[in-house]
Backbone as a ProteinNet text record, in pm:
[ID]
protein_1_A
[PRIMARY]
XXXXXXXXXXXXXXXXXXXXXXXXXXXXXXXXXXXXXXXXXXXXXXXXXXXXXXXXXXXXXXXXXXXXXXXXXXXXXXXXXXXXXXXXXXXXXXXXXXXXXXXXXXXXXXXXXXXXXXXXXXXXXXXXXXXXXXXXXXXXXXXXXXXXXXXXXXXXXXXXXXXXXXXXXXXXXXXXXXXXXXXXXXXXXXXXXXXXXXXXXXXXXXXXXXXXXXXXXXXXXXXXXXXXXXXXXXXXXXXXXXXXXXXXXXXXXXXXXXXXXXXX
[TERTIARY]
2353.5	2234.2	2157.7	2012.8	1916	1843.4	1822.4	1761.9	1643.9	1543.7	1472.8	1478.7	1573.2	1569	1522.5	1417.8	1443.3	1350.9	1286.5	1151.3	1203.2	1342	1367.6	1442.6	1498.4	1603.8	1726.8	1843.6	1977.7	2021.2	2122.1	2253.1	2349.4	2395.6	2504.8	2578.5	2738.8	2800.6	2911.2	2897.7	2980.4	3089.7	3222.4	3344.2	3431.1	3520.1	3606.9	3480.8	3593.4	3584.8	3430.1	3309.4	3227.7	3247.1	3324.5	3353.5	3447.1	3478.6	3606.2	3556.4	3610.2	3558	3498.1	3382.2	3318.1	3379.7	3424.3	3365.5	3299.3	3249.6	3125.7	3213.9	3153.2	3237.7	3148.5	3138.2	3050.7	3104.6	3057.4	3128.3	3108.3	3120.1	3112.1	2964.4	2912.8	2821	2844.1	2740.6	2743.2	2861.6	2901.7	3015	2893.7	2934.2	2905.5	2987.3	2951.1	3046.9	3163.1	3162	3285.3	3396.7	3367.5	3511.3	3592.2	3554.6	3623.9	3701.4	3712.4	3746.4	3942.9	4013.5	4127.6	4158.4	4046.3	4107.7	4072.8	3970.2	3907.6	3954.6	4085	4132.6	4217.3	4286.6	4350	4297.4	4160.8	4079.9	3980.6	3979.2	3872.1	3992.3	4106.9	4180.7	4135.3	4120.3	4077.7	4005.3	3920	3762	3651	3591.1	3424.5	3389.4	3400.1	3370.5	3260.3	3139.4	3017.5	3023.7	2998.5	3033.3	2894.4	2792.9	2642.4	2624.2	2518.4	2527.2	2453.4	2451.7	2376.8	2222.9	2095.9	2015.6	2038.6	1963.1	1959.6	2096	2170.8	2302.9	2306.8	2402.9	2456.8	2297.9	2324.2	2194.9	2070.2	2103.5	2005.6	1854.9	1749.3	1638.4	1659.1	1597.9	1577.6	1467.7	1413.7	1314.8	1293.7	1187.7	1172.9	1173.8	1200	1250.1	1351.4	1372.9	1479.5	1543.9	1653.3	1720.4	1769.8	1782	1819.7	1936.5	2057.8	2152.4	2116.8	2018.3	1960.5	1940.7	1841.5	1812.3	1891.4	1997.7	2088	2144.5	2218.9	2296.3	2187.3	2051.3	1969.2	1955.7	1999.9	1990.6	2108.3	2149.2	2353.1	2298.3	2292.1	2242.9	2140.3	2049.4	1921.3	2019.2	2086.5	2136.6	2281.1	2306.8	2399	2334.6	2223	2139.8	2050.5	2055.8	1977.4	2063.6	2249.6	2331	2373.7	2314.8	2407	2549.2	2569	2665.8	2634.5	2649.2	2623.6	2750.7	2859.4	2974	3079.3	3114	3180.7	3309.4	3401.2	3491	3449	3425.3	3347.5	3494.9	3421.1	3503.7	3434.4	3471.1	3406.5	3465.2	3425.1	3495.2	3382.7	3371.2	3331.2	3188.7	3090.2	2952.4	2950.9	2996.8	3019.1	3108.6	3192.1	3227.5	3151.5	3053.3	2916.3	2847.4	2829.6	2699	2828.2	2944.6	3049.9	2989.5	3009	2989.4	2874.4	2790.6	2621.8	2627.8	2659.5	2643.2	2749	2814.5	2940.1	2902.8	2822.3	2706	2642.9	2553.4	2405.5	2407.4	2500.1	2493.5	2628.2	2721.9	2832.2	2874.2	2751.1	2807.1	2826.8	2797.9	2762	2949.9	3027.8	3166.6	3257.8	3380.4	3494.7	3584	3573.5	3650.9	3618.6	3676	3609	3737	3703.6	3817.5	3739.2	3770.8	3696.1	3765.2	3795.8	3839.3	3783.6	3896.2	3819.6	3632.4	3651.3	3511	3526	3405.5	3313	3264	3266.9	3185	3101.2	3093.5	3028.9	3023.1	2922.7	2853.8	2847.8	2980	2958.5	2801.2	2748.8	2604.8	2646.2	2723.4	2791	2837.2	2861	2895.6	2765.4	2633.9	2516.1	2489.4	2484.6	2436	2511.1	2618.6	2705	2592.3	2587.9	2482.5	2336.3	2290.3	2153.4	2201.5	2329.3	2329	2339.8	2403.5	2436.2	2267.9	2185.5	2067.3	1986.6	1983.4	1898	2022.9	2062.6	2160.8	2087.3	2130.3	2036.7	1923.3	1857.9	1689.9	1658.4	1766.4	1708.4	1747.3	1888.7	1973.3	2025.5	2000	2112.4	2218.4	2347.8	2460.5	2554.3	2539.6	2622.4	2714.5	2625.1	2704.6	2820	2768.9	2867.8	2983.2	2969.5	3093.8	3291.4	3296.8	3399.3	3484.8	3419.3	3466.8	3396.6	3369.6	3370.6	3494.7	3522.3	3656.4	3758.1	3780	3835.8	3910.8	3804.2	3800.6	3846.8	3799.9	3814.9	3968.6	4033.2	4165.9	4311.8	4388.7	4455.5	4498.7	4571.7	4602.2	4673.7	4769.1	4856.3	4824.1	4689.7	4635.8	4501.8	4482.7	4359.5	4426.1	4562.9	4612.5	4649	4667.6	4726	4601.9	4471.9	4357.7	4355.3	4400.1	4398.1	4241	4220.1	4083.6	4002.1	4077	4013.7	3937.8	4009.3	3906.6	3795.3	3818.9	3656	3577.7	3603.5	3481.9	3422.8	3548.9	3445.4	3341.5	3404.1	3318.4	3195.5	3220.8	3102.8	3009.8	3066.4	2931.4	2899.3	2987.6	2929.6	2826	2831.7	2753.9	2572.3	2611.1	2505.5	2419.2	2459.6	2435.6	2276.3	2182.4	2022.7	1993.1	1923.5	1942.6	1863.5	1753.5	1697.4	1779.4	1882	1961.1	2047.9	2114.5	2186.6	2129.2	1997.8	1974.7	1923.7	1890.3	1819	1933.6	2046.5	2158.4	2260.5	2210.1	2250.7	2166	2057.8	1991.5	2026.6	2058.4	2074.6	2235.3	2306.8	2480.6	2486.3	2380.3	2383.6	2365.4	2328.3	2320.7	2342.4	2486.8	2544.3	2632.4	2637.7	2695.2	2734.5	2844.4	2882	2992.9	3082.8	3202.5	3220.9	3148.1	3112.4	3102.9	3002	2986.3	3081.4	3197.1	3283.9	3368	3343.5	3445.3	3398.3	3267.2	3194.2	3235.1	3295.5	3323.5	3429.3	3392.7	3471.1	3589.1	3516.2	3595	3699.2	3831.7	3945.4	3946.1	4024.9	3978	4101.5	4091.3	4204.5	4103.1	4170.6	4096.4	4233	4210.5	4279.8	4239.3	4325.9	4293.2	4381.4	4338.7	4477.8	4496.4	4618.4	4707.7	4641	4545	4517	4350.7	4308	4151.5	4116.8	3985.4	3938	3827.1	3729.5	3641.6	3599.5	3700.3	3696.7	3858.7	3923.4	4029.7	4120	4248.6	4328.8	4258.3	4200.3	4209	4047.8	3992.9	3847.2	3921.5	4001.4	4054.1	4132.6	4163.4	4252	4148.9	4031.7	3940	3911.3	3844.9	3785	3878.3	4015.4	4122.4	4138.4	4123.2	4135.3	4037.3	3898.5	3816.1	3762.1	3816.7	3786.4	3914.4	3866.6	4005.1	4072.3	4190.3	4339.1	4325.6	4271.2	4230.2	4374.6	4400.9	4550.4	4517.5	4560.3	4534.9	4670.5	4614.4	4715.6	4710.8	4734.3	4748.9	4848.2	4759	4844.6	4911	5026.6	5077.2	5013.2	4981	4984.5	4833.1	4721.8	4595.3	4522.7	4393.6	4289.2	4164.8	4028.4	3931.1	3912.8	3931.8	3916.6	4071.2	4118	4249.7	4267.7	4167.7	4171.2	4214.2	4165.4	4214	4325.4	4354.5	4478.3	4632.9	4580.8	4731.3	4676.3	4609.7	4542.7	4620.4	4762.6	4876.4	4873.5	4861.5	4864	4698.9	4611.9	4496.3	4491.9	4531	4484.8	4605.8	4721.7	4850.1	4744.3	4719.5	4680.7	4561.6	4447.9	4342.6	4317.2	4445.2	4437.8	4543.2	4588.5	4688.3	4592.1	4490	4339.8	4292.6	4278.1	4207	4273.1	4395.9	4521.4	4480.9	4476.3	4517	4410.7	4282.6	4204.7	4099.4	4200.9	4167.2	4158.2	4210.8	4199.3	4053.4
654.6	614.8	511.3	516.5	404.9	364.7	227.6	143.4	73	30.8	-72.5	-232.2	-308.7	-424	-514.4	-631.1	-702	-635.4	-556.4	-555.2	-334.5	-347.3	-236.5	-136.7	5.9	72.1	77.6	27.9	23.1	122.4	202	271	179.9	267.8	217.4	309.5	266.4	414.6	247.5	297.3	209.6	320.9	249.9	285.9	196	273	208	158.9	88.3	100.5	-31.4	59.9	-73	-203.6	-214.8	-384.2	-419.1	-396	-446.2	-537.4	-692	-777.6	-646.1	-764.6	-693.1	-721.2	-618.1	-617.3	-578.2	-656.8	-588.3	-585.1	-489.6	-460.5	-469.2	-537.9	-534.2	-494.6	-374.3	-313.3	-359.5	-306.9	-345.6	-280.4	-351.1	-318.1	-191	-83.5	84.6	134.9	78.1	151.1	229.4	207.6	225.4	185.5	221	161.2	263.2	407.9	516.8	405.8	315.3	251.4	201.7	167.6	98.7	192	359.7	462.2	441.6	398.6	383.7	289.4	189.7	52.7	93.3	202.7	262.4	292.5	361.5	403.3	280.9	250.2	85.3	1.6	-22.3	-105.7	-106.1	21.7	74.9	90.7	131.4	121.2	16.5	-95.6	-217.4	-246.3	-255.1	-306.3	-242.9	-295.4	-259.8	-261.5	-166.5	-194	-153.1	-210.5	-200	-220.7	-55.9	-58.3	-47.6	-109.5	-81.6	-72.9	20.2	45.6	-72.6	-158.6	-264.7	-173	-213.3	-220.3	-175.8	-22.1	43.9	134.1	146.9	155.4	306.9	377.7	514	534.8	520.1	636.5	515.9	406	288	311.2	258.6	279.7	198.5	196	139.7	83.5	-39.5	-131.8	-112.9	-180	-225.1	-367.7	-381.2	-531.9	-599.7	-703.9	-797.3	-814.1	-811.6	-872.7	-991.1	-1082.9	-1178.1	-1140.8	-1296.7	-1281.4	-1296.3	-1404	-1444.7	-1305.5	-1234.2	-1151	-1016.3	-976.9	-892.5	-927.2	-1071.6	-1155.6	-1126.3	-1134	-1079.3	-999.6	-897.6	-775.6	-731.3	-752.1	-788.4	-840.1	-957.7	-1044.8	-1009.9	-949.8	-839.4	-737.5	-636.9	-531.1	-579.2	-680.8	-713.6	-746.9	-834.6	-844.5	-713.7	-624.7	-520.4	-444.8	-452.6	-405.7	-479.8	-632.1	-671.1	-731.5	-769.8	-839.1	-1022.9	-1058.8	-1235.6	-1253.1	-1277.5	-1290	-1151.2	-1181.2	-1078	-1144.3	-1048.2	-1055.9	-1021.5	-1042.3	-1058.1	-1015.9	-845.4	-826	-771.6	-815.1	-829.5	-829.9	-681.2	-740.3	-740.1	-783.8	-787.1	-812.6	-762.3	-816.6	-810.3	-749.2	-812	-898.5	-960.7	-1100.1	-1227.1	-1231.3	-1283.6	-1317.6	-1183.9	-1191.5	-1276.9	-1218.1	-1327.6	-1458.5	-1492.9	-1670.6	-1721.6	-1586.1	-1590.7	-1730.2	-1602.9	-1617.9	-1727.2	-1736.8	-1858.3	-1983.3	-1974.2	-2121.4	-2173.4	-2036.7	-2033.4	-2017.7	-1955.7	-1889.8	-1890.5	-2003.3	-2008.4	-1921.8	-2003.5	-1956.4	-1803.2	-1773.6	-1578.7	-1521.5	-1640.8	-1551.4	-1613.5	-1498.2	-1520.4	-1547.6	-1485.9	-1518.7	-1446.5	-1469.7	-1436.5	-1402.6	-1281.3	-1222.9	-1186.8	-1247.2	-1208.2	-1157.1	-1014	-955	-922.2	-927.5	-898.2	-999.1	-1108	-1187.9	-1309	-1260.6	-1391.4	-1496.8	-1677.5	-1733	-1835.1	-1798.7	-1818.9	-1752.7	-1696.1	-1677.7	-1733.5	-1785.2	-1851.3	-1861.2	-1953.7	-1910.5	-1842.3	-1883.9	-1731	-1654	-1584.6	-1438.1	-1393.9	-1444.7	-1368.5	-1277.4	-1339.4	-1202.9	-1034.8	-1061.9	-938.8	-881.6	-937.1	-893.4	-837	-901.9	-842.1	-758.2	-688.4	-583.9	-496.5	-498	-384	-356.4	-469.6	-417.8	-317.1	-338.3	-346.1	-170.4	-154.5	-56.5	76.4	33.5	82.4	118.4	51.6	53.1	167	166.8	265.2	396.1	379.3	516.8	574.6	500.3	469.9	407.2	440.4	379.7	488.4	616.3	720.6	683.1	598.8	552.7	466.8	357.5	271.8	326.6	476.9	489.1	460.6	516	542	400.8	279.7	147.4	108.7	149.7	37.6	117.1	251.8	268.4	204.4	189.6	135.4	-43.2	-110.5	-203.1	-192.3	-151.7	-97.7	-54.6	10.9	42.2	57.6	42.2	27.3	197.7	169.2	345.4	391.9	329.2	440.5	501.3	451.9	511.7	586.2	558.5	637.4	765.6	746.6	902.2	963.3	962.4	997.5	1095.8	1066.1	1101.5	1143.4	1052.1	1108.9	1152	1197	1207.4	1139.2	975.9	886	824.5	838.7	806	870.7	1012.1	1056	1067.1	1034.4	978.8	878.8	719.2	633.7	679.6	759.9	793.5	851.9	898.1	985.6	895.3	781.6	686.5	617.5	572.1	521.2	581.9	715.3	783.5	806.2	855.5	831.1	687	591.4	452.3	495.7	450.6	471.7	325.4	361.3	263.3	103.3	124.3	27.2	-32.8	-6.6	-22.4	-139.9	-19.2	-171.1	-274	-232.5	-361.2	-453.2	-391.9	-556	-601.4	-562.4	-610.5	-704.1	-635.3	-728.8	-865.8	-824.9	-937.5	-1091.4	-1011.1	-1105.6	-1206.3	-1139	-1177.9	-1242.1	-1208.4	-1267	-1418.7	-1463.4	-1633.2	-1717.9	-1584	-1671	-1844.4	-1957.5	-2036.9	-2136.4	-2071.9	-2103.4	-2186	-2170	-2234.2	-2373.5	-2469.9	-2598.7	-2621.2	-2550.2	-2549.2	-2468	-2457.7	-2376.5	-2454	-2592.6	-2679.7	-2684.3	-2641.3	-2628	-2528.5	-2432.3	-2278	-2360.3	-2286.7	-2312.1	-2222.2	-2077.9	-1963.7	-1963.9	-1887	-1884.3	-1786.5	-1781.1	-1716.4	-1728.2	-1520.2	-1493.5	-1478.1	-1478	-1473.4	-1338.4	-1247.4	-1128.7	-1048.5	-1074.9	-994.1	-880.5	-850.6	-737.1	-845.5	-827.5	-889	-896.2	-697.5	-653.8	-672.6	-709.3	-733.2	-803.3	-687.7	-798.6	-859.8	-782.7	-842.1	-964.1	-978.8	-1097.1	-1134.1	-1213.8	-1219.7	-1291.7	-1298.5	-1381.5	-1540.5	-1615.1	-1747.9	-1807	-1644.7	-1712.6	-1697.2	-1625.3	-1619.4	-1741	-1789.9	-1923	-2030.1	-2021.4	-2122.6	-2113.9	-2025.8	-1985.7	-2012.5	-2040.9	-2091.8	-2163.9	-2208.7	-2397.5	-2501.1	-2415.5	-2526.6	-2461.4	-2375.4	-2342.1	-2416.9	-2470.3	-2550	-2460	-2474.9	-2361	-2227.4	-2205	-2034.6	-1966.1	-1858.5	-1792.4	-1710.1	-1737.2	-1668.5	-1546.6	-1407.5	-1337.1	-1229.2	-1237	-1176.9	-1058.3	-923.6	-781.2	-720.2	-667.9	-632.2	-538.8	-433.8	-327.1	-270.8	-357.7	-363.1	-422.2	-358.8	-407.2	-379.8	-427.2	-445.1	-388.1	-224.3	-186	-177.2	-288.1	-275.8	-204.6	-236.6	-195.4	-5.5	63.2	183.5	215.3	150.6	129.8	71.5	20.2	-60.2	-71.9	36.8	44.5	-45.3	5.5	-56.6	-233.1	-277.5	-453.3	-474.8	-394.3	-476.6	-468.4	-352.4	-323.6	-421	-452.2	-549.6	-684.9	-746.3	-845.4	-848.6	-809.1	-783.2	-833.8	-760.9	-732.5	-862.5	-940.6	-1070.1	-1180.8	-1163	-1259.7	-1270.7	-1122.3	-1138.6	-1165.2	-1141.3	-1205.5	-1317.1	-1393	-1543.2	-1597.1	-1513.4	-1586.7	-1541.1	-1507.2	-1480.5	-1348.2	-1263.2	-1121	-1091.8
4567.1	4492.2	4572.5	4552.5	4616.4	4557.6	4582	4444.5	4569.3	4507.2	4640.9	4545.1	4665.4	4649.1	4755.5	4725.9	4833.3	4951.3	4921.5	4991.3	5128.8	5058.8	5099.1	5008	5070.2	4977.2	5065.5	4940.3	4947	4933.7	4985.7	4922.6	4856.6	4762.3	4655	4611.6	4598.3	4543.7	4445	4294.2	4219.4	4128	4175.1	4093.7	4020	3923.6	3838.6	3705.2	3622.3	3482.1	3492.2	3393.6	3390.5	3364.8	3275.5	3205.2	3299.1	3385.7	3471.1	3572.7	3619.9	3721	3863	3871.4	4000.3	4144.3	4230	4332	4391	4531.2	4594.6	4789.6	4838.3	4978.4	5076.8	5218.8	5319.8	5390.7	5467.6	5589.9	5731.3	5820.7	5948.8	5978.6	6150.5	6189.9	6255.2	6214.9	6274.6	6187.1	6036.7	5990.3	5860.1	5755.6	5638.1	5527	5385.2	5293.1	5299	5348.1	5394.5	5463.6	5535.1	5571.8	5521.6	5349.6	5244.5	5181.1	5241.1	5168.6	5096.9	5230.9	5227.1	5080	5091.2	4941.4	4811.5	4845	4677.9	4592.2	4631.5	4475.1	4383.4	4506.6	4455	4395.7	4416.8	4358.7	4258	4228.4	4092.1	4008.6	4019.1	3890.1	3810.4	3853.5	3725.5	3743.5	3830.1	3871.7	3949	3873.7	3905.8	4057.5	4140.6	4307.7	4381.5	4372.3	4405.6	4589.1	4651.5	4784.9	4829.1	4925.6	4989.9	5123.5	5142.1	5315	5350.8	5419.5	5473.1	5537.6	5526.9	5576.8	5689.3	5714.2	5905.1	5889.8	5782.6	5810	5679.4	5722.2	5643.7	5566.7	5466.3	5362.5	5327.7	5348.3	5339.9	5439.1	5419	5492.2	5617.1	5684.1	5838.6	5846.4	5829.8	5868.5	5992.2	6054.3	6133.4	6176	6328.9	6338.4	6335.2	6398.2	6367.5	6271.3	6161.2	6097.5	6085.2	5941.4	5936.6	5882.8	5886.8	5789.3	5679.6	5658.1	5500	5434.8	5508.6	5460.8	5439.9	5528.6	5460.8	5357.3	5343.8	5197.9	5081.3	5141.5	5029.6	4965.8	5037.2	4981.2	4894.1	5002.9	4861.9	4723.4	4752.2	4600.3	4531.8	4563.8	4504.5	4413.1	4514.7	4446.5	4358.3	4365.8	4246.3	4087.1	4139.7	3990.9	3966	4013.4	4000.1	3916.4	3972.9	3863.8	3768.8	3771.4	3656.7	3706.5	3827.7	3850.4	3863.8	3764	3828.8	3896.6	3946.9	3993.6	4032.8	4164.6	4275.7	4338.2	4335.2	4425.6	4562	4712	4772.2	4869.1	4921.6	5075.1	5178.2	5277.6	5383.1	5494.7	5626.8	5740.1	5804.9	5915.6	6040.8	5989.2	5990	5942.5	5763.4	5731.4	5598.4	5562	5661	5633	5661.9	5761.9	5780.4	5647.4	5571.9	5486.7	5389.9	5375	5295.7	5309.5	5463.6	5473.4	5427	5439.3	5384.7	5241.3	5184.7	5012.6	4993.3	5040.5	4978.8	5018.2	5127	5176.3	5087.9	5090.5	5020.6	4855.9	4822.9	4669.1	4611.8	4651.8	4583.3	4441.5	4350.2	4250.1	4205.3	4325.5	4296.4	4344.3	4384.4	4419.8	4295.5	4312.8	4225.8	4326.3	4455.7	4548.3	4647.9	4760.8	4931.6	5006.1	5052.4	5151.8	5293.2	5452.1	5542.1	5589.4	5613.8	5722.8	5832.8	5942.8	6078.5	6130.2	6085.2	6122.1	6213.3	6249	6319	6248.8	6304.5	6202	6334.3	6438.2	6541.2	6640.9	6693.1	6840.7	6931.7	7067.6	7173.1	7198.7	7284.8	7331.5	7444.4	7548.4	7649.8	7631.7	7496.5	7442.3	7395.8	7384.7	7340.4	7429.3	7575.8	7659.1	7649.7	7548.9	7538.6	7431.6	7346	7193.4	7276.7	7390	7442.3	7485.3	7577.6	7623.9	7559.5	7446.3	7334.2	7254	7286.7	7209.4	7291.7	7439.5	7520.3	7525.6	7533	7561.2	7395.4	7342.5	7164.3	7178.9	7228	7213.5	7329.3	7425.4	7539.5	7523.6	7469.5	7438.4	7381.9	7239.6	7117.6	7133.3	7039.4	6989	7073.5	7074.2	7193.4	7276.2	7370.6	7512.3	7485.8	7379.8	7350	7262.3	7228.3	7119.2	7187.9	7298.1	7368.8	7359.8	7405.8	7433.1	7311.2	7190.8	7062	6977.8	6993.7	6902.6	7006.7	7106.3	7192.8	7135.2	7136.3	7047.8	6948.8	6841.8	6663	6617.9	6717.5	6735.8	6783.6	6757.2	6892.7	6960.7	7084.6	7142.4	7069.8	7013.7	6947	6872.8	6747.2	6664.1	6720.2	6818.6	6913.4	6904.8	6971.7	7051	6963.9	6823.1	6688.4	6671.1	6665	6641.7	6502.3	6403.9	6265.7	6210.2	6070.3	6088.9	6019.5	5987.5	5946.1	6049.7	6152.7	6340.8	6327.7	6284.2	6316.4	6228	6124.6	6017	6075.5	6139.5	6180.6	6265.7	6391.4	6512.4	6447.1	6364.1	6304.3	6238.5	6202	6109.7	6212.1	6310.7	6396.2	6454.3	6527.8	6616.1	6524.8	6393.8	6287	6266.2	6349.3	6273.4	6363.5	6268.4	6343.7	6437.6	6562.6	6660.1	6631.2	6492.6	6437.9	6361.1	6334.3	6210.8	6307.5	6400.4	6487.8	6564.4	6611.3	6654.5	6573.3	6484.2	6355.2	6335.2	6331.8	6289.6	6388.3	6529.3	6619.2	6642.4	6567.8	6650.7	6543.6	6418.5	6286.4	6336.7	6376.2	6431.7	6539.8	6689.1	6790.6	6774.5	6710.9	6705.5	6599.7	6547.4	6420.1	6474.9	6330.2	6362	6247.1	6218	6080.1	6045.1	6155.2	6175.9	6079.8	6152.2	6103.8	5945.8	5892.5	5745	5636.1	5748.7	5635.9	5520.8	5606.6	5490.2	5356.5	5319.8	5254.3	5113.4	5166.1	5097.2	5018.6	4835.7	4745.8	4696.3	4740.7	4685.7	4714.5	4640.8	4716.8	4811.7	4916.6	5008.5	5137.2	5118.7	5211.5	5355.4	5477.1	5593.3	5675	5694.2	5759.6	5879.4	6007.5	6109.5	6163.3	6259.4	6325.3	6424	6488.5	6607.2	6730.9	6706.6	6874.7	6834.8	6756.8	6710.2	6883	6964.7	7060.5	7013.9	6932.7	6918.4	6817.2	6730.6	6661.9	6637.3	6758.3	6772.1	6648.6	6678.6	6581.3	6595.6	6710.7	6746.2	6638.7	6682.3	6518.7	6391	6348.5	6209.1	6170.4	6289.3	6262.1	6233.5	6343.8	6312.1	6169.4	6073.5	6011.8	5900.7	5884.8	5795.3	5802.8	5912.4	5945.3	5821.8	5831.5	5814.3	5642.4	5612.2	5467.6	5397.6	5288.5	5213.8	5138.1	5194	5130.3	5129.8	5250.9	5296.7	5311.8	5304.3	5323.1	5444.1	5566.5	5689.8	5704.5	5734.3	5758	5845.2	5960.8	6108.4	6087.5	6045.7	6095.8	6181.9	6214.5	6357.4	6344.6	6466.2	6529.4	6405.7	6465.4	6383	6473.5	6508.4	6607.9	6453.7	6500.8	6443.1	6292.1	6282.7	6167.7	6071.6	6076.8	6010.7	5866.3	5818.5	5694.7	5692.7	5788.9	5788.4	5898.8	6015.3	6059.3	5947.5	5923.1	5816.2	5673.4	5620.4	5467.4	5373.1	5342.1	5271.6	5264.4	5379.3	5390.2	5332.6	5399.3	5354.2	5219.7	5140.7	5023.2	4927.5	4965.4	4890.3	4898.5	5004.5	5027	4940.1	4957.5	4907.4	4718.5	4686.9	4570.8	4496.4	4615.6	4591.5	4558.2	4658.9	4681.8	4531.9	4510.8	4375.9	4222.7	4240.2	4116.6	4146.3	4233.6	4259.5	4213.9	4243.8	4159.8	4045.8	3935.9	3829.5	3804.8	3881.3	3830.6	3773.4
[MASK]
++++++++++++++++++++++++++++++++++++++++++++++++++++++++++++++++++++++++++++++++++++++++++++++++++++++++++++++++++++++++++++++++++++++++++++++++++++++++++++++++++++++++++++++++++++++++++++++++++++++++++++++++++++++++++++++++++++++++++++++++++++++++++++++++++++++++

């Protein structure tokens, strides 16, 4: 479903029982809300799980231009009051753990609690020139070239060489991701810097990586637990970037521990 919030149109796909606590899910950059497929059924048994393609991304429109973070968190928080959610259980990996740090900055009172998987909460300034090449790489040729060495990343070999065919759904949303889509989106992430203001975050809040994660290693997840008060940090074995469908079982136990703990 597409609703226009926020000056654009969203995709939205909502499951489980209406009256049941909300959640809401942010996927990764070049994923879609399809990557949350593995936690879905687990998690609509009792609750409300409002999954959205981020802006540029799966069935959502494609602006033009740069992206902000403000403005993706916007759109989140648009399409929650659009359904009627004042308060979310809030999951998030990799750029939807971003728009997480977004709203838990900016709009506290909009969480029940905060789970970041697989995230960033700063941008070296000598890791940006990686973010220009991936744009400058997009803009010339698409997302294509880069697929080989981003599941590369995203996974580890053993589950590469397995080639189950939860791999090629990603490859497939990936390869689909429209090239406006990623670069507004890169350009919104390239000069994130959030670290600092995390002491800030009230929600309770689990922080979860894989072991072999390169692109947002175990050593930011530690930061990122460090400086949130009474964060529960928990490092997956044999889990690189998209853990959540590498080791479904832990993310989805954990996940669902986050949200007992705080308040079901």
């Amino acid at each position: 479903m597409r609703i226009a919030v926020n000056g654009t149109q969203i995709n939205y796909d909502v499951s489980g029982p209406p009256g049941g606590p909300a959640i809401v899910m942010g996927h990764s950059l070049a994923s879609s809300r399809v990557m949350w497929d593995p936690q879905l059924s687990a998690l609509s048994g009792k609750y409300r799980v409002m999954r959205f393609d981020t802006r540029g991304h799966g069935l959502s429109a494609v602006p033009s231009g740069a992206y902000t973070v403000d403005q993706l968190a916007d759109d989140a928080l648009a399409l929650m009051d659009a359904l009627g959610i004042a308060k979310a259980h809030w999951i998030g990996l990799s750029m939807g753990g971003v728009l997480g740090q977004n709203i838990a900055l900016r709009r506290p009172e909009r969480l029940l609690s905060l789970a970041l998987c697989n995230t960033l909460a700063r941008v070296a300034p000598e890791a940006r020139a990686v973010w220009t090449g991936r744009i400058a790489t997009a803009e010339a040729e698409g997302v294509g070239p880069m697929a080989d060495t981003t599941m590369q990343r995203w996974f580890t070999q053993p589950y590469l060489q397995k080639n189950p065919p939860e791999l090629q759904t990603i490859r497939a949303e990936y390869l689909n991701t429209p090239r406006g889509g990623y670069v507004g989106c890169c350009h919104a992430l390239s000069t994130l810097d959030y670290l600092d203001r995390l002491t800030a975050v009230k929600a309770p809040t689990l922080v979860i990586v894989g072991r072999q994660d390169m692109g947002t290693p175990v050593a930011m997840s530690e930061a990122i637990a460090g400086k949130i008060p009474g964060a529960k940090l928990v490092v997956v074995e044999n889990a690189a970037h998209l853990g959540n469908i590498e080791q479904p079982e832990i993310y989805t136990r954990e996940l669902l521990a986050l949200i007992q703990r705080a308040g079901g």
